[in-house]
C-alpha positions as CSV (number, residue, x, y, z in Angstrom):
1,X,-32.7,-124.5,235.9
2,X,-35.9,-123.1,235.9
3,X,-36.6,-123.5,239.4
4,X,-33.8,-122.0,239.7
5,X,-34.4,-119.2,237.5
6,X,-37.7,-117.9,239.1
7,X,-36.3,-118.0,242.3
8,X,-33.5,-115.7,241.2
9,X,-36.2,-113.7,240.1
10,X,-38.6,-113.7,243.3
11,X,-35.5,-112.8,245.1
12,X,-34.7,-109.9,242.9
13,X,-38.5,-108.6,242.7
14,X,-38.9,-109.2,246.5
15,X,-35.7,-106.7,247.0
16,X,-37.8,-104.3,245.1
17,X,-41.0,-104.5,246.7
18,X,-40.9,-106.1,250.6
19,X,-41.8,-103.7,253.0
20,X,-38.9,-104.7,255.6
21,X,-35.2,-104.4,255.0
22,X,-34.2,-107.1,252.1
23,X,-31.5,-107.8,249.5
24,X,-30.4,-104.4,248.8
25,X,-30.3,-103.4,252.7
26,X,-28.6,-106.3,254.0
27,X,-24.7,-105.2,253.0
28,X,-25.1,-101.5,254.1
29,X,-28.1,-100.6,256.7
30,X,-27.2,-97.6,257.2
31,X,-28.9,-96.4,253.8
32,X,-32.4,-97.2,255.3
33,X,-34.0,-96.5,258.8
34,X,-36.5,-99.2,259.2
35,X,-36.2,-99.4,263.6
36,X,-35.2,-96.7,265.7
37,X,-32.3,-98.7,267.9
38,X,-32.8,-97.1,271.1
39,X,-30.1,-95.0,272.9
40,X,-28.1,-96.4,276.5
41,X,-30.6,-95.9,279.4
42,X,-33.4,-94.2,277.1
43,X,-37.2,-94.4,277.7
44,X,-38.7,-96.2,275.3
45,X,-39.9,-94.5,272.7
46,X,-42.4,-94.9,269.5
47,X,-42.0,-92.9,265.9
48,X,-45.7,-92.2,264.6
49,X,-45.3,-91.5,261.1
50,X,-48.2,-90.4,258.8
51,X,-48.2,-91.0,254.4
52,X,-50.0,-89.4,251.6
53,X,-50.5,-86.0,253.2
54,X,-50.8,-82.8,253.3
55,X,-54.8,-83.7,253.0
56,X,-57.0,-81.1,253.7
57,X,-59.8,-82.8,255.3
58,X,-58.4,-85.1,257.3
59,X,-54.7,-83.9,258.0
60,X,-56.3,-80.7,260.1
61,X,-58.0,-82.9,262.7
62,X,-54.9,-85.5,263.3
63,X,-53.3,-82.5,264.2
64,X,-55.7,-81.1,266.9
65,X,-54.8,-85.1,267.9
66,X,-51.7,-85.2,268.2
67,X,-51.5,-81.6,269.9
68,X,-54.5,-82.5,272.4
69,X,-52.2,-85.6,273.5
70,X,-48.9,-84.4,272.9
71,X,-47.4,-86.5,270.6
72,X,-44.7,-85.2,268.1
73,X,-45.0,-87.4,264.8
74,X,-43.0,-87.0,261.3
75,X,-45.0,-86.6,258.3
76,X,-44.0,-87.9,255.3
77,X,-45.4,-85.8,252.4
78,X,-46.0,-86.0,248.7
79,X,-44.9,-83.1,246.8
80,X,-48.1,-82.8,244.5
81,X,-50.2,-82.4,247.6
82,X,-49.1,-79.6,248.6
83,X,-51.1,-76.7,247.3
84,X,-52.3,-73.0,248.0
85,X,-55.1,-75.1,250.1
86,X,-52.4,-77.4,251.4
87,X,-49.5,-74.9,252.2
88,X,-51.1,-73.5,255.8
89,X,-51.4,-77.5,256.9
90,X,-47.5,-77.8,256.0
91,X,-47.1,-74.3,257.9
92,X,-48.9,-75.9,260.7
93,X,-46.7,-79.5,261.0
94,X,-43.7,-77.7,261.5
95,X,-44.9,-74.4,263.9
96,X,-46.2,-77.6,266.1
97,X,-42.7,-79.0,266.7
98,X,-43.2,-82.4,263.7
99,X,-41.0,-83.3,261.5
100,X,-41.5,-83.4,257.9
101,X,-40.1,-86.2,255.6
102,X,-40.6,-86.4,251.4
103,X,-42.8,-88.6,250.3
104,X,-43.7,-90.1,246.6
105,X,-47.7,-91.2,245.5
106,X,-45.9,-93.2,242.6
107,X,-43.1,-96.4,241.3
108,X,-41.9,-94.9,238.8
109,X,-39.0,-93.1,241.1
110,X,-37.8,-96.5,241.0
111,X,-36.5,-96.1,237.6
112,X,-35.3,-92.5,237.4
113,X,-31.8,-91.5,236.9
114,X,-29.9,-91.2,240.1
115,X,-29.5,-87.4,239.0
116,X,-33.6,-87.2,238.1
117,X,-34.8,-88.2,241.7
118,X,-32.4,-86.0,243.3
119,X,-33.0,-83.3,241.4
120,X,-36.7,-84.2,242.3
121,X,-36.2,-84.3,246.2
122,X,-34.3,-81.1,246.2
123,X,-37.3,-79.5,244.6
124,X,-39.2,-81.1,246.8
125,X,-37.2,-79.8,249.9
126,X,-36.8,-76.5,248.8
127,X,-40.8,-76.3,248.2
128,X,-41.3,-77.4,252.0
129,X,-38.6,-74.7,253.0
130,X,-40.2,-71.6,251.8
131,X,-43.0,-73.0,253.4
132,X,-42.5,-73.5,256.7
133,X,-39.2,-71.2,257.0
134,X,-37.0,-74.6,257.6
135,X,-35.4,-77.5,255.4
136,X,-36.9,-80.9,256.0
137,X,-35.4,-83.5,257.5
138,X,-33.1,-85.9,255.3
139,X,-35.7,-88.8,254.6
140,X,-37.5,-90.1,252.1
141,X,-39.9,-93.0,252.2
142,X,-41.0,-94.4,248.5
143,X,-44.7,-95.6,247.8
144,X,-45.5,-98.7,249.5
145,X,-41.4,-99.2,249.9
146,X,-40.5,-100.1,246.2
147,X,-37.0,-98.9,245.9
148,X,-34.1,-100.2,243.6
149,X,-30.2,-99.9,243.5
150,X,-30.9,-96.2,241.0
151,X,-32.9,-95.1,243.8
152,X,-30.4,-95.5,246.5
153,X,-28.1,-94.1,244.2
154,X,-30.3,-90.8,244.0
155,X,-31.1,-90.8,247.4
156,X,-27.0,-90.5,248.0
157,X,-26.4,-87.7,245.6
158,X,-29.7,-85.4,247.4
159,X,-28.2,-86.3,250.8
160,X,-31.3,-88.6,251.8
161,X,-31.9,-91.7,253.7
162,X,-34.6,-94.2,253.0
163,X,-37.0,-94.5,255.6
164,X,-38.9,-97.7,256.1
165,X,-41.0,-98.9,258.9
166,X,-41.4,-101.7,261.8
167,X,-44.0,-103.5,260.4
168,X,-45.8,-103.3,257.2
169,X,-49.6,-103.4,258.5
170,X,-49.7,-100.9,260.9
171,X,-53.5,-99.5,259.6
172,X,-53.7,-102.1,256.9
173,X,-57.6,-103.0,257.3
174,X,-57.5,-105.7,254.6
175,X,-59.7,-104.0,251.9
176,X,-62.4,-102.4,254.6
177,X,-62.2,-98.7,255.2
178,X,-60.2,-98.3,258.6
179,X,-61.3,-97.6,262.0
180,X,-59.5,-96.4,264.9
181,X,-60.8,-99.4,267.0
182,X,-59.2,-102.2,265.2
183,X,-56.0,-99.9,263.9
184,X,-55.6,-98.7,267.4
185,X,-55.6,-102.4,269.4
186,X,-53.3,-103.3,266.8
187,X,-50.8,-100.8,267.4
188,X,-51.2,-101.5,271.0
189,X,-50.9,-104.9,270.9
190,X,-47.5,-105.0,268.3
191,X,-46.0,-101.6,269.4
192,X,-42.4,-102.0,271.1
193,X,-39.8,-99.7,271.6
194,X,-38.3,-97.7,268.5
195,X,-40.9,-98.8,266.4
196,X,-41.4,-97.1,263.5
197,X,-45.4,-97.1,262.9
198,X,-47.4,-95.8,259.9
199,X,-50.7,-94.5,259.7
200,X,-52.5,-92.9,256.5
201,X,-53.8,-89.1,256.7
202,X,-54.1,-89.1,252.9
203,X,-54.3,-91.2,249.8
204,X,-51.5,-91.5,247.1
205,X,-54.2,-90.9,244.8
206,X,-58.0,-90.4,246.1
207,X,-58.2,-86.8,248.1
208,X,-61.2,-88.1,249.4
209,X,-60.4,-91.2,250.7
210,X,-61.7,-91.4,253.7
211,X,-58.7,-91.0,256.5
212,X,-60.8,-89.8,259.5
213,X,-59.4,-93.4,261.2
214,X,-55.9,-91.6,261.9
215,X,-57.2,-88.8,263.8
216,X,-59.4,-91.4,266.0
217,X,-56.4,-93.8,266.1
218,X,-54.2,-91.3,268.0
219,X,-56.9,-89.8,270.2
220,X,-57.6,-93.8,271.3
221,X,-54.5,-95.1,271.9
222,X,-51.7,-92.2,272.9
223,X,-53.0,-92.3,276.3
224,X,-52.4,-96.6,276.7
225,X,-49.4,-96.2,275.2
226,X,-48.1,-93.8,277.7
227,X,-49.4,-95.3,280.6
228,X,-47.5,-98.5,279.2
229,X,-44.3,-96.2,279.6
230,X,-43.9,-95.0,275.9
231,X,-42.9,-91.3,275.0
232,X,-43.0,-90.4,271.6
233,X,-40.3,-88.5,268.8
234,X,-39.7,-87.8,265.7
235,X,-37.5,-89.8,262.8
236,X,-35.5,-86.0,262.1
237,X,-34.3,-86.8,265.6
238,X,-32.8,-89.9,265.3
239,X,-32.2,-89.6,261.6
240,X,-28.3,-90.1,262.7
241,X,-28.8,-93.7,264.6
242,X,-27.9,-96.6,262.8
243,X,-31.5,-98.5,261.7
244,X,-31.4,-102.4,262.6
């Protein structure tokens, strides 16, 4: 029985936490984006995605990156980050032609009240709007994927879909700072079509975490990945494709 027991409980902790569709995703998909299924007959295509912004130091020079090797990206943003310094970076994102997500730098969404987090994202959302002139789009991706049924729940009553990612260790660097070398010929070496990558411009926490790795990442590797065939969107345009 106790065997049993804890692995009831691994089960229901690893639907909380696993960075990849689980438990709670397995009856209805189409809650979470995790994969962009590709359309009939479309190029292939790869869905940058950067956390933890708007950061002031580092977010500024990704974009000269992404605009130098025209990529389109979605960033996913954390509402406390954006500030009076902050606000002309968000400004920026969307006059550029990216697509802004909501973001959190915290667990404790898990446990809100379905009518708490929604209330939350719409703040969020409307924050982002007077901003930038435009809504953003309809996803929002939860620190380091911890979600639970309440959260789902939320994300229903707001309009939102969770968004997830391919794979969980995009620019993971295993407790070294990261560098666009190794994070780049990793990306190049797992990237396939409608993955969903994620790379760090900010911290959840540390503004001055060093982040100049995303930046170099995209500057290093846009051009390989193109001349492997690979154009590059954004999640708000595929938010309406089932995940898989």
């Amino acid at each position: 029985m106790l065997v049993i027991a804890l692995l009831i409980g691994a089960a229901a902790a690893a639907a909380h936490m696993v960075p990849f569709p689980f438990l709670m995703e397995a009856f209805r998909p189409s809650r979470s984006l995790w994969h962009v299924k590709p359309a009939p007959g479309a190029p292939p295509t790869l869905y940058f995605t950067f956390d933890d912004g708007p950061n002031a130091q580092w977010t500024p020079p990704l974009l000269d990156a992404l605009r130098d090797h025209r990529v389109r990206a979605t960033f996913f943003l954390i509402d406390e980050h954006i500030t009076a310094d902050t606000a002309p970076i968000v400004r920026r994102m969307a006059a550029e032609g990216h697509a802004i997500g909501l973001h959190s730098g915290t667990r404790r969404l898990m446990v809100m009240s379905p009518e708490a987090l929604a209330d939350r994202l719409q703040h969020a959302a409307r924050r982002v709007q007077e901003i930038t002139g435009r809504e953003p789009c309809r996803l929002f991706r939860p620190h380091a994927g911890w979600r639970s049924a309440t959260m789902y729940e939320g994300l229903e009553k707001a309009g939102y879909r969770l968004a997830g990612w391919s794979w969980g260790m995009w620019d993971w660097d295993w407790w070294r700072t990261p560098r666009p070398d190794r994070v780049g010929n990793r990306i190049v070496r797992k990237a396939s079509a409608g993955d969903i990558i994620v790379i760090h411009d900010g911290h959840h926490k540390n503004p001055r975490a060093d982040r100049s790795h995303a930046a170099g990442t995209i500057a290093r590797i846009a051009p390989l990945l193109r001349d492997r065939g690979f154009g590059f969107g954004t999640l708000c345009d595929t938010d309406s494709l089932a995940s898989r």
